[in-house]
C-alpha positions as CSV (number, residue, x, y, z in Angstrom):
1,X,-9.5,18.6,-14.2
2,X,-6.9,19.3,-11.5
3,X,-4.9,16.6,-10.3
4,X,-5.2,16.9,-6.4
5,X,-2.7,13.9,-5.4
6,X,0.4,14.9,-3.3
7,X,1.9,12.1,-5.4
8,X,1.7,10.1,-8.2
9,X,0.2,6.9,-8.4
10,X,2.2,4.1,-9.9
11,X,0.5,0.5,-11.0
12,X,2.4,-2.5,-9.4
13,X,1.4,-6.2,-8.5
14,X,2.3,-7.6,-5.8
15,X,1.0,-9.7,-3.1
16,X,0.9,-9.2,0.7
17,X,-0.2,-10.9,3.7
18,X,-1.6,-9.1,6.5
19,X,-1.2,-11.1,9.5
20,X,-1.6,-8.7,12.6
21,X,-3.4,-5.4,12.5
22,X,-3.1,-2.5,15.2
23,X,-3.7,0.7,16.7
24,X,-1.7,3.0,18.6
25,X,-3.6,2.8,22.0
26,X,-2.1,-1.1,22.4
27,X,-5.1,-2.5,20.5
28,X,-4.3,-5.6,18.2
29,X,-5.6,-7.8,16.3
30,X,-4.0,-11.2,15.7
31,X,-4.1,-14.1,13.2
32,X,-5.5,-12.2,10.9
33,X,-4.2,-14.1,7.4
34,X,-6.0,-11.7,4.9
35,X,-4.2,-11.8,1.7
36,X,-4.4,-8.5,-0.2
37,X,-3.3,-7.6,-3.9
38,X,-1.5,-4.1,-4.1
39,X,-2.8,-2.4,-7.4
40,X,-0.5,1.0,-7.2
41,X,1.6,3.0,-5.0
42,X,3.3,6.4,-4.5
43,X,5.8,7.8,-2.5
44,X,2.5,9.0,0.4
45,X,0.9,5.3,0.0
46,X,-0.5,1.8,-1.3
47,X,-3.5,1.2,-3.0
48,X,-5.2,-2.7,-2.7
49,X,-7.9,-4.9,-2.8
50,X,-8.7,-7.7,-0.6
51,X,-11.8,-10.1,0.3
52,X,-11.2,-9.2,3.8
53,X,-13.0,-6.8,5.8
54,X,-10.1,-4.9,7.9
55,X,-11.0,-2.0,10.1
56,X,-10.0,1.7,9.3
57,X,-7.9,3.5,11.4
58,X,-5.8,0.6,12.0
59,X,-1.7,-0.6,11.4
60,X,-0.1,-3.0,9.6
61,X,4.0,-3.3,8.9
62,X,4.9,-4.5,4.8
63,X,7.9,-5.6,2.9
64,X,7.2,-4.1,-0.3
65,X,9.4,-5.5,-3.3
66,X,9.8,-3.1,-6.3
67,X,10.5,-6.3,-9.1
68,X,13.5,-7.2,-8.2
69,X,14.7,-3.5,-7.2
70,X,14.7,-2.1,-3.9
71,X,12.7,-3.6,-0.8
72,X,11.3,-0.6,1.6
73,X,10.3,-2.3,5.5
74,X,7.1,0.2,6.5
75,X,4.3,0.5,8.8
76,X,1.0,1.4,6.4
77,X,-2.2,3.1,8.2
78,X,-5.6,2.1,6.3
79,X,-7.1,5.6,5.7
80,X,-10.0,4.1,4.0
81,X,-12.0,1.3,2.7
82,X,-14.7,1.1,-0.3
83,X,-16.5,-1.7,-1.0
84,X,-15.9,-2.8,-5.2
85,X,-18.2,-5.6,-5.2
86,X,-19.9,-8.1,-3.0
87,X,-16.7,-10.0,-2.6
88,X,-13.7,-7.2,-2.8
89,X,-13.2,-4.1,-0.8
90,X,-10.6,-1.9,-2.4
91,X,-8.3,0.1,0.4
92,X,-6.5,3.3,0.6
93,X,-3.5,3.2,3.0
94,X,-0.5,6.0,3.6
95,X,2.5,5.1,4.8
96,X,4.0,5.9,8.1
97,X,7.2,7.1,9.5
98,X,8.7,6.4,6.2
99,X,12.5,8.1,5.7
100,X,12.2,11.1,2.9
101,X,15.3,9.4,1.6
102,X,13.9,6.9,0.1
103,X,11.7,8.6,-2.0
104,X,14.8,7.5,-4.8
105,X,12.9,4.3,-4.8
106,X,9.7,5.3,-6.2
107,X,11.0,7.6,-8.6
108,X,13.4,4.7,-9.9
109,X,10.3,2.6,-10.0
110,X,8.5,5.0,-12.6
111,X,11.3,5.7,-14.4
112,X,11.4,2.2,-15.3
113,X,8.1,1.7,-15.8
114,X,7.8,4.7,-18.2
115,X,11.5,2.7,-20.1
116,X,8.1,-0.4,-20.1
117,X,6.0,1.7,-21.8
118,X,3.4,0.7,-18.7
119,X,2.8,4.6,-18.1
């Protein structure tokens, strides 16, 4: 089968908190407080799961940490949302604005993930 990702996906853990969500016609949402759990990444995006129902379509801005590496400062776009059971939705997000230049990140990340052995 042929992969059809414009990037590769990378696991990571990592917690975030989402504490404001909003959309680009001045609509917010405050005091949100929905913890999520990041299960992978690429240079386009995040993967994660949460027990929070957040809207589609909407913004958020992360700190992502790469273990003790680099730290990239984003704005992330949920793109979509799937529900895994009756407690978990898993999202997909892209990132947003983010500088082509620090694409050295991510491929830093998988090289030392494939020096793990974790891919």
């Amino acid at each position: 089968m042929e992969e059809r990702r414009r990037a590769k996906r990378m696991p990571i853990s990592l917690k975030l908190k989402i504490s404001e969500l909003y959309k680009q016609d001045n609509v917010k949402i405050s005091n949100i407080n929905a913890p999520i759990e990041v299960v992978n990444i690429s240079k386009i995006g995040i993967g994660f799961k949460s027990e929070s129902i957040l809207p589609v379509g909407y913004y958020f801005n992360a700190d992502i940490n790469f273990g003790g590496m680099e730290t990239i400062h984003t704005v992330v776009k949920i793109i979509r949302s799937q529900p895994i059971d009756d407690r978990l939705t898993m999202y997909g997000c892209e990132f947003v604005g983010m500088a082509e230049i620090l694409s050295y990140i991510f491929e830093e990340y998988d090289l030392k993930l494939q020096q793990e052995g974790r891919i």
